[in-house]
Residue frames relative to the residue before (quaternion, step in Angstrom):
aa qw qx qy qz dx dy dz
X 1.0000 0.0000 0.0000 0.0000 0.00 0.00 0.00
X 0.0651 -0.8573 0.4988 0.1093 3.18 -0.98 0.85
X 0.6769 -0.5224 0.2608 0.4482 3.64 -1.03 0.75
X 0.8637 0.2449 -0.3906 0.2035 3.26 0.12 -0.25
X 0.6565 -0.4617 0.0705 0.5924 3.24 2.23 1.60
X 0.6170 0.5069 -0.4624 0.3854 3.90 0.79 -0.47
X 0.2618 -0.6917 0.6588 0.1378 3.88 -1.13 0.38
X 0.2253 -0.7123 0.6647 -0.0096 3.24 -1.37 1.32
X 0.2227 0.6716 -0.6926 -0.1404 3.94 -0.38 0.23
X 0.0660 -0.5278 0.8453 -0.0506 2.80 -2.12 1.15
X 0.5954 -0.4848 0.5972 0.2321 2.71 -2.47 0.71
X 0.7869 -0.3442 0.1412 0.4923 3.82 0.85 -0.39
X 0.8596 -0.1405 0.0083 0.4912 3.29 -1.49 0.82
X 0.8167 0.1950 -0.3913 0.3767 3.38 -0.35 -1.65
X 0.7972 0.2247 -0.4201 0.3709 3.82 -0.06 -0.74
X 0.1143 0.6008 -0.6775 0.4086 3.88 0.33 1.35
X 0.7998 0.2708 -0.2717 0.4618 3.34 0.01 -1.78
X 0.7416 0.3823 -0.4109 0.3674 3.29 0.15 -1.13
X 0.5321 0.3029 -0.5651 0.5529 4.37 0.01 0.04
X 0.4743 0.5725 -0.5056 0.4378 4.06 0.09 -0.38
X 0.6652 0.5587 -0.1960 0.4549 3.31 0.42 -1.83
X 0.7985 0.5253 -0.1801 0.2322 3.06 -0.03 -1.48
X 0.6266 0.6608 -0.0296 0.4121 3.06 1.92 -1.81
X 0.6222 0.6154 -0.2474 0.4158 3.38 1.57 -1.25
X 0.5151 -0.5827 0.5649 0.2756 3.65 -1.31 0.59
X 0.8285 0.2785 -0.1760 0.4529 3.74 0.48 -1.02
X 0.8443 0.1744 -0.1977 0.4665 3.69 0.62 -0.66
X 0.1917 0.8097 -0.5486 0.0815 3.58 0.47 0.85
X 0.7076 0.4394 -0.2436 0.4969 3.69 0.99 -0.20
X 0.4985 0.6406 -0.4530 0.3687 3.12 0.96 0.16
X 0.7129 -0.3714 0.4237 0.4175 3.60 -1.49 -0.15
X 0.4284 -0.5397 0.5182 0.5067 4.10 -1.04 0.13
X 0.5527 0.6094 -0.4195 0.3837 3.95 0.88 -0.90
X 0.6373 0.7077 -0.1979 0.2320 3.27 0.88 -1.31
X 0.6171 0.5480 -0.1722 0.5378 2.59 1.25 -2.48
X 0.7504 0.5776 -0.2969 0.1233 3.49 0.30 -1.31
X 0.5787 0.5094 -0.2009 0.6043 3.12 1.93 -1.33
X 0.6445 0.3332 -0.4449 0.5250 4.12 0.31 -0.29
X 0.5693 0.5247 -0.5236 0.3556 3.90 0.34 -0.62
X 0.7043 0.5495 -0.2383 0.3811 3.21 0.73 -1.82
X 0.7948 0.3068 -0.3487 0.3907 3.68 0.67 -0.48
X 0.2689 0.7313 -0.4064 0.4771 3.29 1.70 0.18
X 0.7458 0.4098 -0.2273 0.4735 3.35 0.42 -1.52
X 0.7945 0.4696 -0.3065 0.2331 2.97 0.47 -1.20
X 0.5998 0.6777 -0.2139 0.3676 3.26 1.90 -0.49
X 0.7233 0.4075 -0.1487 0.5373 3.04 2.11 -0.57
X 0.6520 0.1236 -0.1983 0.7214 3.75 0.80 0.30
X 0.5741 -0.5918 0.5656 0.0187 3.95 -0.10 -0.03
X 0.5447 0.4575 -0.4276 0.5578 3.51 1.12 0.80
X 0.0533 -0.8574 0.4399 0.2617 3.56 -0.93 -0.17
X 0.6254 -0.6317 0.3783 0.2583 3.46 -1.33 1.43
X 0.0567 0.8057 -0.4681 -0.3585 3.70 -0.18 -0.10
X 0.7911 -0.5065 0.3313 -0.0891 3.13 -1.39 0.49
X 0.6441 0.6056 -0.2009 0.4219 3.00 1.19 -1.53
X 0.7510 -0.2114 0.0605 0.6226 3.91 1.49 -0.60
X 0.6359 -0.6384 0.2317 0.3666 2.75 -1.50 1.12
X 0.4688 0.6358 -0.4774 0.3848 3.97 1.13 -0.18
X 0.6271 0.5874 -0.2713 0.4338 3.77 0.77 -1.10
X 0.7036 0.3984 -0.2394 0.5375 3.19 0.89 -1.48
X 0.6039 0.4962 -0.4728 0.4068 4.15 0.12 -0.24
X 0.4056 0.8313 -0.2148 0.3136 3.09 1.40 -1.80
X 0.8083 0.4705 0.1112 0.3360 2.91 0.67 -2.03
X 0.5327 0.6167 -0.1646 0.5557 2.79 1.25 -1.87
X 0.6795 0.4316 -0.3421 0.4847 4.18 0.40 -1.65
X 0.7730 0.5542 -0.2445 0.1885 3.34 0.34 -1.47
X 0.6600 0.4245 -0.1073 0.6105 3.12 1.72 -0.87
X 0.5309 -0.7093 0.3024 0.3516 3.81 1.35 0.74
X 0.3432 0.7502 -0.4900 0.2817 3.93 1.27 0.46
X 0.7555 0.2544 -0.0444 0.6021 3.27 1.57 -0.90
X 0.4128 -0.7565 0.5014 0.0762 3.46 -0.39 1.55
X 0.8984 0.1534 0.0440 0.4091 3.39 0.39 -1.34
């Protein structure tokens, strides 16, 4: 479950990002690497923490830790 109420189920991280990816109005065509680094400064522009990147485990990781992911 995600905060802003929509629900993704994946088997793990990478196809997290990529249905993430997939889900988005602006960067669906992009790379999963891609999505990750514009999401992350997205986030980071709105609350001021930062997502990392480096893989898509880190970046969920993150995503939970920083309340993007509820469940």
């Amino acid at each position: 479950i995600l905060a802003d109420g929509g629900r993704i189920a994946a088997s793990g991280p990478s196809e997290f990002v990529r249905l993430l990816r997939e889900g988005s109005w602006f960067d669906s065509e992009c790379t999963d690497e891609e999505y990750m680094v514009n999401f992350s400064g997205w986030y980071r522009e709105l609350h001021g923490v930062t997502v990392r990147t480096d893989t898509p485990e880190h970046f969920m990781d993150d995503l939970k830790k920083y309340g993007y992911i509820k469940g």
